[in-house]
N, C-alpha and C positions, 0 to 999 in steps of 0.2 A: 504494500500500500504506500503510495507517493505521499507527500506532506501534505498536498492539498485536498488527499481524500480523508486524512488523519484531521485537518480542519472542519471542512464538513461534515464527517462522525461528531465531532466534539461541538459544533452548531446545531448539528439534531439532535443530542443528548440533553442541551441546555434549554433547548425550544421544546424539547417535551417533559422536561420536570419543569418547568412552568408553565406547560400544561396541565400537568399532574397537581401542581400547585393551586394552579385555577379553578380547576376542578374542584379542589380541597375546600374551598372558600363557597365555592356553589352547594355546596353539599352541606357543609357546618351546621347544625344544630342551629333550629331558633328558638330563643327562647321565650316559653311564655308564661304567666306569673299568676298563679292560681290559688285563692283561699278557700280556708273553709273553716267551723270550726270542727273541734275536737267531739264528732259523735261518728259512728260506723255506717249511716246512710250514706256520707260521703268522701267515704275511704277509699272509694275505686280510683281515682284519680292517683293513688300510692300503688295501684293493681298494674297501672298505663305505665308510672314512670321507671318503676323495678327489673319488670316487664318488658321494659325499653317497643312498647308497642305498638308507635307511631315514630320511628328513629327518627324523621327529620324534628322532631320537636326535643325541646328542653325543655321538659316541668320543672319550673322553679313553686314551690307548694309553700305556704306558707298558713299554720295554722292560727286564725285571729278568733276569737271568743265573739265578739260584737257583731255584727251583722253590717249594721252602721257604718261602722269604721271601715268596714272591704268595700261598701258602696262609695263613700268617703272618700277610698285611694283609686275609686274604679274613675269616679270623675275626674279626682288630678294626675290621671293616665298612668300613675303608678302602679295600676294593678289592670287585668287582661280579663280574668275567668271567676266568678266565684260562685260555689255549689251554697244554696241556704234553703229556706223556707221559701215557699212560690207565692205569692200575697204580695208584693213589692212593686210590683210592675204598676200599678194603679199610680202610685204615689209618687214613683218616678216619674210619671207622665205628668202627673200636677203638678209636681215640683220643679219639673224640666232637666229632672238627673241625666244623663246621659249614658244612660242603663237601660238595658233588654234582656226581656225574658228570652232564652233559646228554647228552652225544652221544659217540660214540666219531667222528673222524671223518679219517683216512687211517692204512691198515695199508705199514709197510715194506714193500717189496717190492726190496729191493737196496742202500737207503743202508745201513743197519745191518750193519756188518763187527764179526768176532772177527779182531786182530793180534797174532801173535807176533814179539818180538822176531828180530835175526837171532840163531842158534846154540841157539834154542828149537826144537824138532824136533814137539814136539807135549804134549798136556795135564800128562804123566806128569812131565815137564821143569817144570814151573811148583809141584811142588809145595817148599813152604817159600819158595816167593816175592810179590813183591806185584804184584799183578794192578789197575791203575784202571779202575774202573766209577764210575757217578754211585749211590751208595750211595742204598737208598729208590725208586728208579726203575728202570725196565725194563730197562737195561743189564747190570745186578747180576744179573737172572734169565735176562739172554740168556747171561751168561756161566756162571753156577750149570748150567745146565740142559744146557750143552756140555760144560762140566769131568765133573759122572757123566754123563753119556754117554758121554767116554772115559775112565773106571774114573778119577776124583780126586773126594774129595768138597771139599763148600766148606769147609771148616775144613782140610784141607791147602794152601792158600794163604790169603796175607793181600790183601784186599779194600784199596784207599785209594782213599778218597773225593774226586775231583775233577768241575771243567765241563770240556766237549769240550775248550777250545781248552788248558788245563792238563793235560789229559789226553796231549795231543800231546807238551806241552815235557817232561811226565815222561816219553816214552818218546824223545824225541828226548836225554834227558839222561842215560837207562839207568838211574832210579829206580827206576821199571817193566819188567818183560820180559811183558807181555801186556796188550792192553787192546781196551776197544770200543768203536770212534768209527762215529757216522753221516756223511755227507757235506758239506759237503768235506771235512770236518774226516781222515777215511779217507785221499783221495786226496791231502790236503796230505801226510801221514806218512809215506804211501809213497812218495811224490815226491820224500823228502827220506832215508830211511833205507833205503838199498840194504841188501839181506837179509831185510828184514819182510817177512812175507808173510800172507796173510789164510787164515785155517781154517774162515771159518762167515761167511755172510752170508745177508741176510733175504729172499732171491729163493727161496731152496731150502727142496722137499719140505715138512715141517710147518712152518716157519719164517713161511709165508704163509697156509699152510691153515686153519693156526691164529689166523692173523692176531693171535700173541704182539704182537709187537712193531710200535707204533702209536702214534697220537695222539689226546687229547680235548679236549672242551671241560667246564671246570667253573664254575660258580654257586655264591656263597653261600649259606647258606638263609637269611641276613636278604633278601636280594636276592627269593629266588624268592617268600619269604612276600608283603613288604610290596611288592616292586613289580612284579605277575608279569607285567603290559602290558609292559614296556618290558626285563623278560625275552626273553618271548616275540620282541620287535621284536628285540631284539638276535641273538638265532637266527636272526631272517629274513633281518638283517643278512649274519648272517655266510654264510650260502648262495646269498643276490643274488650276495656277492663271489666264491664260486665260478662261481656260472654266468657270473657278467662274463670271468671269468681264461680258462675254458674257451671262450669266443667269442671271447674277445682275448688271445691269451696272450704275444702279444709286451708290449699294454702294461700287462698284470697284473703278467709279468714285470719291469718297469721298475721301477712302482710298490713294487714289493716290496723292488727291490735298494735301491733308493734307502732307503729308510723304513730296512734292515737294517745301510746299508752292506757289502753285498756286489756282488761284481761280477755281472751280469748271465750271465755264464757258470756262478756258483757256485749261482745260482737255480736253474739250468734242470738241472743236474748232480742237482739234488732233486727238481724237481715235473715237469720237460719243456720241452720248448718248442712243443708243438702241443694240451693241454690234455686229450690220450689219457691213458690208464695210461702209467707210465713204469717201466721195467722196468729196475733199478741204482738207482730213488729209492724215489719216493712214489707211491700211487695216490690220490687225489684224491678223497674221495668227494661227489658233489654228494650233495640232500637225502632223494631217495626212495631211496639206495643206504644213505646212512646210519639212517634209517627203518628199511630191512631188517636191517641187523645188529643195531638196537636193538630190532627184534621190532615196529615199530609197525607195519609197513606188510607187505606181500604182494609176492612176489617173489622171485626168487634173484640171487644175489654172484658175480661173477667170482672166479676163481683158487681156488677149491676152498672158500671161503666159504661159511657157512650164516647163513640169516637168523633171526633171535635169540640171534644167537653169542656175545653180551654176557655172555651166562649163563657159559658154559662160560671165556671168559675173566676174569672175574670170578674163577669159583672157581681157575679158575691162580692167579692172581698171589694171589688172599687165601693159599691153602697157601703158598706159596713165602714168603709174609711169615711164617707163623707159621715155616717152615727157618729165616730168616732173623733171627728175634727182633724181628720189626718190627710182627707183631699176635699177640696173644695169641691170639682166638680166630677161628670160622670162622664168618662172616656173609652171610646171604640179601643176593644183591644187589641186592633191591629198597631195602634198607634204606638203600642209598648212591647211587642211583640215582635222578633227576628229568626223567623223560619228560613233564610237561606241555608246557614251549617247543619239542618239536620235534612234537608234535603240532599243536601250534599253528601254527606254521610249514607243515606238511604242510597243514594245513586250509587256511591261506589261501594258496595258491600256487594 
């Protein structure tokens, strides 16, 4: 080989590790910044990142207690994804959050308990007392929608606004004589205050039908505008981690406790241990179940569910917000609602 073919070797060696380089850089990992807090309904997103189940993504997770506060960072673009209670979407639109609902994706079906204190008898007893719910979220309207039910409106009891596990110490400290925990948080309370007893839980008659009381997923709209690929990915993400948990739910289950620090019994007390419905927790929705209640897809819901029931629960919780003084007015749910990424997801699966 002459010198000048020994140059041009040494030209296409260089011009294809920066190729190789290029390439490296196209491919890199994006990252996207996702909260939630510390319960097992939304521990699959720890199932996506371990899992490494969507490679072009980087789950950055981050567990925040508040609700508030991830909506908070969703608006000053420091945060991308967060899994919470599905009631939010109302309030963002009156408030002009720049937040959307993606998906609704598992309805209670038994975590969610109404507790009375011991010496509480029933609703009529709680009026002039303070009642903890997580104020702004779903609990506030499980409990509103029980109280007239049996003859108390919500302004004869006072509302204090705590999380699950504060929710417990005011009632284990007689702050409280009424409140509404989901699981464990439920079964720690009774475990510990002989006399409490549970009056309303989320397994029963409308309670499921209606599929009130549940979980979503939301998006910011800087997110969905400027990066709707890795939107979309992130959706896919998080339904891979279902279907992973559902085929392997013992080590979904692990994954989960661990990431939460919960014991591996206080998982399963929520989502199962065999990746069925679980009946006293969660039902699970993998992606063409959640498709149907978002109206995208064709099909029907177990447990008295209808498919594009988004709608219907929408306009719940937006009225119960305006009872509540927490939206002025009453908004189309399209207007808070971002069905491109699970479309998207549907498609590519």
């Amino acid at each position: 080989m002459q010198l000048s073919d020994w140059s041009k070797a040494a030209k296409g060696c260089v011009l294809g590790a920066a190729l190789m380089c290029a390439a490296g850089v196209v491919q890199a990992k994006e990252q996207v910044n996702v909260s939630l807090f510390s319960w097992p309904g939304y521990g699959f997103w720890f199932i996506a990142k371990e899992k490494n189940l969507v490679p072009e993504l980087d789950l950055n997770i981050s567990i925040i207690e508040d609700p508030y506060e991830s909506f908070a960072l969703m608006s000053a673009g420091q945060l991308d994804i967060t899994s919470s209670t599905v009631e939010y979407g109302p309030i963002a639109v009156d408030k002009d959050v720049p937040v959307k609902l993606v998906t609704y994706t598992n309805p209670s079906y038994g975590t969610d308990k109404i507790i009375l204190a011991p010496g509480i008898d029933g609703a009529k007893d709680l009026i002039g007392k303070k009642i903890a719910v997580m104020e702004g979220g779903l609990t506030q309207i499980f409990m509103g929608i029980w109280l007239e039910q049996n003859g108390v409106a919500i302004d004869q009891v006072e509302f204090v606004n705590v999380i699950m596990d504060e929710a417990v110490g005011a009632m284990l400290g007689g702050s409280v004589s009424a409140v509404e925990l989901w699981e464990p948080f439920g079964s720690q309370l009774l475990a510990n205050m002989p006399g409490a007893r549970v009056v309303a839980h989320s397994s029963q008659g409308d309670w499921i039908s209606t599929a009130l009381l549940g979980d979503g997923m939301y998006m910011s709209s800087g997110f969905l505008s400027e990066r709707p690929e890795a939107a979309n990915l992130a959706m896919e993400a998080y339904f891979k981690a279902v279907d992973f948990w559902k085929a392997n739910p013992e080590e979904g289950n692990r994954i989960i406790a661990e990431a939460i620090q919960f014991d591996v019994s206080d998982v399963e007390m929520v989502i199962g241990s065999d990746g069925e419905i679980y009946k006293g927790g969660i039902m699970v929705f993998d992606l063409e179940q959640a498709s149907r209640f978002m109206g995208v897809a064709e099909g029907d819901l177990p447990l008295g569910m209808t498919n594009g029931q988004i709608v219907e629960h929408w306009d719940t919780t937006n009225a119960w917000w305006q009872k509540f003084g927490l939206a002025d007015g009453k908004h189309d749910w399209t207007t808070g609602v971002e069905l491109a990424p699970l479309k998207a997801a549907l498609e590519a699966k």
